[in-house]
C-alpha positions as CSV (number, residue, x, y, z in Angstrom):
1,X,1.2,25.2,30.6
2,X,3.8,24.7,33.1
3,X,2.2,27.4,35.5
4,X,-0.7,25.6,35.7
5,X,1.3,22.6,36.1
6,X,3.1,23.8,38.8
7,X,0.4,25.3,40.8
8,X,-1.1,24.3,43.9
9,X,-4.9,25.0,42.9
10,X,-5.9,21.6,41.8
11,X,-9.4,22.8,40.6
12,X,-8.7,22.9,36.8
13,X,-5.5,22.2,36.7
14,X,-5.1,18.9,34.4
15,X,-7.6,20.7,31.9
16,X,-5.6,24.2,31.8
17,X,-2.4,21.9,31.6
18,X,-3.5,19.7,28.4
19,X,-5.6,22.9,27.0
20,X,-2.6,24.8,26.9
21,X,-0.2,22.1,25.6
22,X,-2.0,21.3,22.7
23,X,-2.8,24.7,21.7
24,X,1.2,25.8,22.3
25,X,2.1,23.0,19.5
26,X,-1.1,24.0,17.3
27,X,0.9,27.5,17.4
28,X,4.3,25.9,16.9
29,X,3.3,23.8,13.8
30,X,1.5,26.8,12.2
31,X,4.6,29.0,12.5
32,X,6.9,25.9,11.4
33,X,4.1,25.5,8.3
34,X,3.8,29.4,7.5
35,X,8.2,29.2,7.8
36,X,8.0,26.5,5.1
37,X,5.5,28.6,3.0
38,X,2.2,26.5,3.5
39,X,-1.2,27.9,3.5
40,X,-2.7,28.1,7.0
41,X,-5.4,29.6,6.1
42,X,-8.4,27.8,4.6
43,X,-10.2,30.3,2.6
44,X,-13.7,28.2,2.2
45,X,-14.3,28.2,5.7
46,X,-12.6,31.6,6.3
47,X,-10.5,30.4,8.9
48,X,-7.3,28.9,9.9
49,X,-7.2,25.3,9.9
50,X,-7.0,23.5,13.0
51,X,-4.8,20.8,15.0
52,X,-5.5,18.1,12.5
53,X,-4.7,19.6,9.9
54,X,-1.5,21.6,11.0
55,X,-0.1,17.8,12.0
56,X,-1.1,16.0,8.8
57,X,0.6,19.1,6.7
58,X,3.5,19.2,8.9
59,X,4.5,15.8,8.7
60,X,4.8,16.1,4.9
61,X,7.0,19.4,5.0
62,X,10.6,18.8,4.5
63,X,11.5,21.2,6.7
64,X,9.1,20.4,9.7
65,X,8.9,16.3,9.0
66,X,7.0,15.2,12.1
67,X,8.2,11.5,12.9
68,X,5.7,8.5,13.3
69,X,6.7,8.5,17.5
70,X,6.3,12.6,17.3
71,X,3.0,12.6,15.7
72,X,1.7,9.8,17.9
73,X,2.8,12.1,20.5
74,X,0.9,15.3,19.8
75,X,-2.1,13.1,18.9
76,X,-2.1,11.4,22.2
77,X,-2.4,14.8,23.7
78,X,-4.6,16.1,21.7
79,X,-6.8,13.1,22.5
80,X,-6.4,13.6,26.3
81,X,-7.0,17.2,25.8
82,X,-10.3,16.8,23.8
83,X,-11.7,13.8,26.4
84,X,-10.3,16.4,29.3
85,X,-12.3,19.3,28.1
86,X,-15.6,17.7,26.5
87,X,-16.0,14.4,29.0
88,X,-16.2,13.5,32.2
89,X,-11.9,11.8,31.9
90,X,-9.5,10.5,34.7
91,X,-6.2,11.8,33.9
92,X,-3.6,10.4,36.7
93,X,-1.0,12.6,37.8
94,X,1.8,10.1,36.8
95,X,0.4,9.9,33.2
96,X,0.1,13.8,32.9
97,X,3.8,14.2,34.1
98,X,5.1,11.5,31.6
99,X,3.0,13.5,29.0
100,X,3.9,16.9,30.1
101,X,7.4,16.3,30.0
102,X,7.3,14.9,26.3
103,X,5.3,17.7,25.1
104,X,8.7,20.0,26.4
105,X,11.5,17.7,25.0
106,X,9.2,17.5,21.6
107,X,8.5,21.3,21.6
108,X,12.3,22.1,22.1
109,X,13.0,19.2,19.4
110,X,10.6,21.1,17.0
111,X,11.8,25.1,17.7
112,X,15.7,23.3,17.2
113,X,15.0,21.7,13.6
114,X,12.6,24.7,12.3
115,X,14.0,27.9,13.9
116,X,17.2,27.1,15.1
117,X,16.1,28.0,18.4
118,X,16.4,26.1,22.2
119,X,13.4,26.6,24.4
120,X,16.4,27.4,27.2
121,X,16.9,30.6,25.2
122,X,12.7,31.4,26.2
123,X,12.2,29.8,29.5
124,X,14.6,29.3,32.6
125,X,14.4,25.7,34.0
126,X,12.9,26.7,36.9
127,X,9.3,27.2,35.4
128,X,9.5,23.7,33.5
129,X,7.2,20.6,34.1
130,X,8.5,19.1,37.7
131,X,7.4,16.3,39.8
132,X,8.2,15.0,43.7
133,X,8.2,11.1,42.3
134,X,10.5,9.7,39.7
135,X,9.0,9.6,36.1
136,X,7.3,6.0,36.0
137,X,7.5,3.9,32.2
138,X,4.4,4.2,30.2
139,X,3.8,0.4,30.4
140,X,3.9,0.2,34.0
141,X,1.3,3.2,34.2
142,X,-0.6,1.7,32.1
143,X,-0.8,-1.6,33.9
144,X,-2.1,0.2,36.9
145,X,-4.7,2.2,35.6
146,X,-5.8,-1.4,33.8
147,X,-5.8,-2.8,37.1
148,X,-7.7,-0.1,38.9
149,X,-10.6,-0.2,35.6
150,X,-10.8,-3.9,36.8
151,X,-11.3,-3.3,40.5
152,X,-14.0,-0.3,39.8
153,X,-15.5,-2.7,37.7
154,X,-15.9,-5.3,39.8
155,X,-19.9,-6.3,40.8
156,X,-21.1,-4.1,43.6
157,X,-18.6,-1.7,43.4
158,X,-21.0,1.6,42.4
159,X,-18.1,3.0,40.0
160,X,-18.3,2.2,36.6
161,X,-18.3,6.1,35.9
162,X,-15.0,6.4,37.3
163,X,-14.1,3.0,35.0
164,X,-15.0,4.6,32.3
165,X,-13.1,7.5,32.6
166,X,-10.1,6.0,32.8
167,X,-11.1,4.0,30.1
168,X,-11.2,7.1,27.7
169,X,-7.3,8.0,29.2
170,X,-6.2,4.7,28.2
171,X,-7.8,5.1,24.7
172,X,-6.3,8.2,24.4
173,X,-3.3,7.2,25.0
174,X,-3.5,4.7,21.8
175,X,-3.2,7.7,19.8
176,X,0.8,7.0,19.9
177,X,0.5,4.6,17.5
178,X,-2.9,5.1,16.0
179,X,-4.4,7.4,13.3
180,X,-7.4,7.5,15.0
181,X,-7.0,8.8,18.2
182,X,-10.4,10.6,19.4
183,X,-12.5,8.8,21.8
184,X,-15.9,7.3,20.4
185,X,-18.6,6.2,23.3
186,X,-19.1,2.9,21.5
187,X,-15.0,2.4,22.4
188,X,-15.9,2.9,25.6
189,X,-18.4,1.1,25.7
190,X,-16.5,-2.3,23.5
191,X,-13.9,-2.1,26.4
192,X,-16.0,-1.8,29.5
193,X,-17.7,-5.1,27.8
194,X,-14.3,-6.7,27.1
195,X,-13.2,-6.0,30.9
196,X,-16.2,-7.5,32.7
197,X,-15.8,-10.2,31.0
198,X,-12.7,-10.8,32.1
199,X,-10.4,-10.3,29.3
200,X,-6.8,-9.5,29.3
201,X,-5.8,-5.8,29.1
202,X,-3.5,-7.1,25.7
203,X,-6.9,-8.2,24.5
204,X,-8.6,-4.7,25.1
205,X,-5.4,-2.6,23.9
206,X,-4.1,-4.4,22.0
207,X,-1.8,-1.1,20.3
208,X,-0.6,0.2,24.0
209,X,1.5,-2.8,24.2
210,X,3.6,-0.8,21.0
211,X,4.7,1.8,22.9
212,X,8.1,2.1,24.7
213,X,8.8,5.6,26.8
214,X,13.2,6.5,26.8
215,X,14.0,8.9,29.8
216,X,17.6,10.8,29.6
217,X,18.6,13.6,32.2
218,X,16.8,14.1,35.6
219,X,15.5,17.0,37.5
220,X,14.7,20.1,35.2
221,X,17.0,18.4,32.4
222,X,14.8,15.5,32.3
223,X,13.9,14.4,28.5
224,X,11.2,12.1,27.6
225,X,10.1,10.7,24.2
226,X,7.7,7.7,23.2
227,X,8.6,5.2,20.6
228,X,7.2,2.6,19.3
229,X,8.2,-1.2,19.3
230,X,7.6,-4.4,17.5
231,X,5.6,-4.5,14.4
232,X,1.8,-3.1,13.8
233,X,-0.8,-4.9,15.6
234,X,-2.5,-7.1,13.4
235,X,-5.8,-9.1,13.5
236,X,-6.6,-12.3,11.2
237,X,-9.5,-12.1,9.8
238,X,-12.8,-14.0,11.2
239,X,-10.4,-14.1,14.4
240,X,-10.6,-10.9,15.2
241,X,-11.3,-10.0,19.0
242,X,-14.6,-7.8,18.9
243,X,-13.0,-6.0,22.2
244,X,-10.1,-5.0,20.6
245,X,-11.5,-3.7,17.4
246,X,-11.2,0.1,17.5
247,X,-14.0,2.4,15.8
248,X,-11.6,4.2,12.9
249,X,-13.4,7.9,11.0
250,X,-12.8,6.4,7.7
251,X,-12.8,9.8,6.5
252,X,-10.1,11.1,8.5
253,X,-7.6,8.6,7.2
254,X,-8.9,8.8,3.7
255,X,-8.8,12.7,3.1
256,X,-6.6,12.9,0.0
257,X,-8.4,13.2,-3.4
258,X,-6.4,12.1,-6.5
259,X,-6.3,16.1,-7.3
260,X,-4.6,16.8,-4.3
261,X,-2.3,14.1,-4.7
262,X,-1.3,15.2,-7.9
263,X,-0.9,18.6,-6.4
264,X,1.6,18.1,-3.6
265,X,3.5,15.4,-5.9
266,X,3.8,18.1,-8.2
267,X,3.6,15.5,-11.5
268,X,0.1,15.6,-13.3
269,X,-2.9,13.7,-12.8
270,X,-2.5,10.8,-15.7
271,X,1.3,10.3,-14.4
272,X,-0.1,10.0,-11.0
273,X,-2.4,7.4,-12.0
274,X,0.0,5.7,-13.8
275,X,2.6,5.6,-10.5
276,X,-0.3,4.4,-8.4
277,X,-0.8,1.8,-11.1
278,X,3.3,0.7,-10.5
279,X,3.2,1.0,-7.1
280,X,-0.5,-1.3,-6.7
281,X,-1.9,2.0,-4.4
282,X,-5.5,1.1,-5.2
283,X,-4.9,-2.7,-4.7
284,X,-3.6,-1.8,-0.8
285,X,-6.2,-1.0,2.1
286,X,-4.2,1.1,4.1
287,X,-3.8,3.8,1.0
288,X,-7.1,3.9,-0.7
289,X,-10.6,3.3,0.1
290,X,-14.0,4.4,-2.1
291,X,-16.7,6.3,-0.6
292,X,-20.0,5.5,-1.9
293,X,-22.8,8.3,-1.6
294,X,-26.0,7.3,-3.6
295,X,-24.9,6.7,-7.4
296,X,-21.5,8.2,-6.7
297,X,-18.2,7.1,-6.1
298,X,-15.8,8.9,-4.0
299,X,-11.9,7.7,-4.4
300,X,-9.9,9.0,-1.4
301,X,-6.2,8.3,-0.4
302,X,-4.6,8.3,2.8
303,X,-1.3,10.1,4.1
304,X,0.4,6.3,3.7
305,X,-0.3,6.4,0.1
306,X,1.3,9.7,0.0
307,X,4.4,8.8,1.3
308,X,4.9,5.5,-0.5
309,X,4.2,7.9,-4.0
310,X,6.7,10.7,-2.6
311,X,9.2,8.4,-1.5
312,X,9.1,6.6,-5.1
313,X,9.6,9.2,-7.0
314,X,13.0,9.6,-5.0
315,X,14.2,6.0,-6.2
316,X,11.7,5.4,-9.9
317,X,12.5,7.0,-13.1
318,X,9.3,8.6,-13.5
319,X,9.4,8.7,-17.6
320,X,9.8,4.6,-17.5
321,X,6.6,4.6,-15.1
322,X,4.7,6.4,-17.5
323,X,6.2,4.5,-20.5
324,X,5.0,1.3,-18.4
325,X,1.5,2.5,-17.5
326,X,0.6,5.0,-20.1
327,X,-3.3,4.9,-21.5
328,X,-2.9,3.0,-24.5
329,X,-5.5,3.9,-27.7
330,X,-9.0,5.4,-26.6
331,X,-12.8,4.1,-25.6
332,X,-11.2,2.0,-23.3
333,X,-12.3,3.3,-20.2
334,X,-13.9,6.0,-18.9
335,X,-11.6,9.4,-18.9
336,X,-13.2,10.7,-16.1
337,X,-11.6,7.3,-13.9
338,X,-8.2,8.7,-15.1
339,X,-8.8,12.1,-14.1
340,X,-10.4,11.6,-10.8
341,X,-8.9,8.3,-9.8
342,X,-11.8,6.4,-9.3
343,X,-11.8,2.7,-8.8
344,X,-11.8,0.9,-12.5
345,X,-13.2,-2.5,-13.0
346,X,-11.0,-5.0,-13.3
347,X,-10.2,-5.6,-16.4
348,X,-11.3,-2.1,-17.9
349,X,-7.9,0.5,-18.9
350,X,-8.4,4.1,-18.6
351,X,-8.4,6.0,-21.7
């Protein structure tokens, strides 16, 4: 990565720079998983599993335990990475420094916590990320490359491709602070609308106004790490602004089943309804969500609903949860509800 940063052969280069920075953490999270003793390999599809994956596992593991900022991180380059590769993308150089340089201090952050191990002890300084400007804050990047979308929008101009790619950088870029982070055309498409029409780059990204940047060092010693700030962007409902609405894979965020739940809480599947009974998980939109195929009902929870069960467990007496939320008698409801967690009607009890 940083020899193709460094190089003087432009062709290529901001492709071979974010293809090989988000493989080198892809290989990085796999060796941190496979040091914790997870399965890397998926056996149904006979392969290893892939970025998603390896960052969804690893912020679980103890002994990995990405952070919120660090996962918004590697999914932000991921996101560049996969516009870079697959799209026609505007990537300015500012943006890929500021990037390329968090992908180092995060990398040496990761090889410290899992191996012990300083990336100084690999690489000399000489061959890291550098740059002839000053690193630049994320929001001040960000309200150029707003302002140049504007300009290339503007009627008569002939460059709404070039709009458009820098549309998909900025989107990318949301992936600091959202779960969704891959590029959909009809994004694209609900922010090119939202610009021509004159609105405010708060009302078309509305999340990149949550990220901070916080620069320490300078010259080969430079660190850099996004954070977030202020709370979650939040939209009242029938208020909503349709151009700041972003497109989310529903089944991405929802990917836990109520077995697998159990599984990595390590309690069994009644107790684990009965805590997602205490804590309300099936009441709360941002854990669990029903996928309905035909005349089947698909429960699935998200990775929020697993940390709010494996962080309770810490601080509830499990044994009074159960006591509290135990089946009570039989024929109330149906047992398969309790055993696959489905949604039960509302006044119905599982049996």
């Amino acid at each position: 990565m940083t020899v193709s940063f460094n190089s003087v052969d432009e062709d290529g280069r901001t492709s071979a720079v974010l293809l090989s920075l988000q493989h080198s953490f892809e290989m990085l999270l796999k060796a941190a998983l496979v040091h914790s003793e997870v399965q890397v390999f998926d056996k149904s599809l006979g392969r290893s599993i892939g970025f998603e994956k390896c960052l969804q596992l690893s912020r679980q593991e103890s002994n990995v335990k990405i952070t919120d900022p660090e996962a918004g991180t590697l999914r932000a380059i991921d996101a560049l990475r996969d516009d870079e590769q697959h799209w026609f993308n505007s990537v300015s150089e500012p943006i890929l420094f500021v990037h390329a340089r968090a992908g180092v201090t995060l990398f040496d952050d990761l090889l410290q916590r899992v191996f012990g191990e300083r990336l100084a002890d690999s690489l000399p300084l000489r061959v890291l990320p550098i740059s002839t400007e000053p690193p630049i804050e994320l929001e001040i990047l960000i309200d150029q490359e707003f302002t140049q979308i504007q300009d290339l929008l503007q009627p008569g101009r002939r460059a709404r491709n070039e709009a458009r790619a820098r549309i998909r950088t900025l989107l990318a870029i949301e992936g600091h602070t959202s779960e969704e982070s891959l590029v959909s055309e009809r994004d694209v498409d609900r922010v090119e609308k939202g610009i021509s029409q004159g609105k405010s780059r708060d009302a078309v990204f509305p999340a990149l106004a949550q990220i901070s940047t916080e620069f320490s060092g300078e010259g080969p010693l430079l660190t850099v790490r996004f954070d977030k700030k202020g709370p979650p962007v939040k939209f009242a409902d029938g208020n909503s602004d349709a151009a700041a609405i972003r497109e989310v894979d529903l089944q991405k965020k929802f990917h836990w089943s109520a077995t697998d739940l159990a599984k990595k809480l390590e309690i069994s599947l009644p107790k684990m309804l009965a805590l997602r009974q205490h804590l309300g998980i099936d009441e709360d939109s941002k854990c669990f969500y029903v996928f309905v195929m035909g005349s089947q009902s698909h429960p699935r929870f998200s990775d929020h609903a697993l940390k709010l069960m494996r962080d309770s467990l810490k601080a509830l007496n499990m044994d009074d949860v159960w006591d509290s939320h135990k089946p009570i008698g039989r024929g109330k409801g149906p047992r398969q509800c309790l055993v696959e967690g489905c949604a039960q009607p509302e006044k119905s009890e599982p049996s």
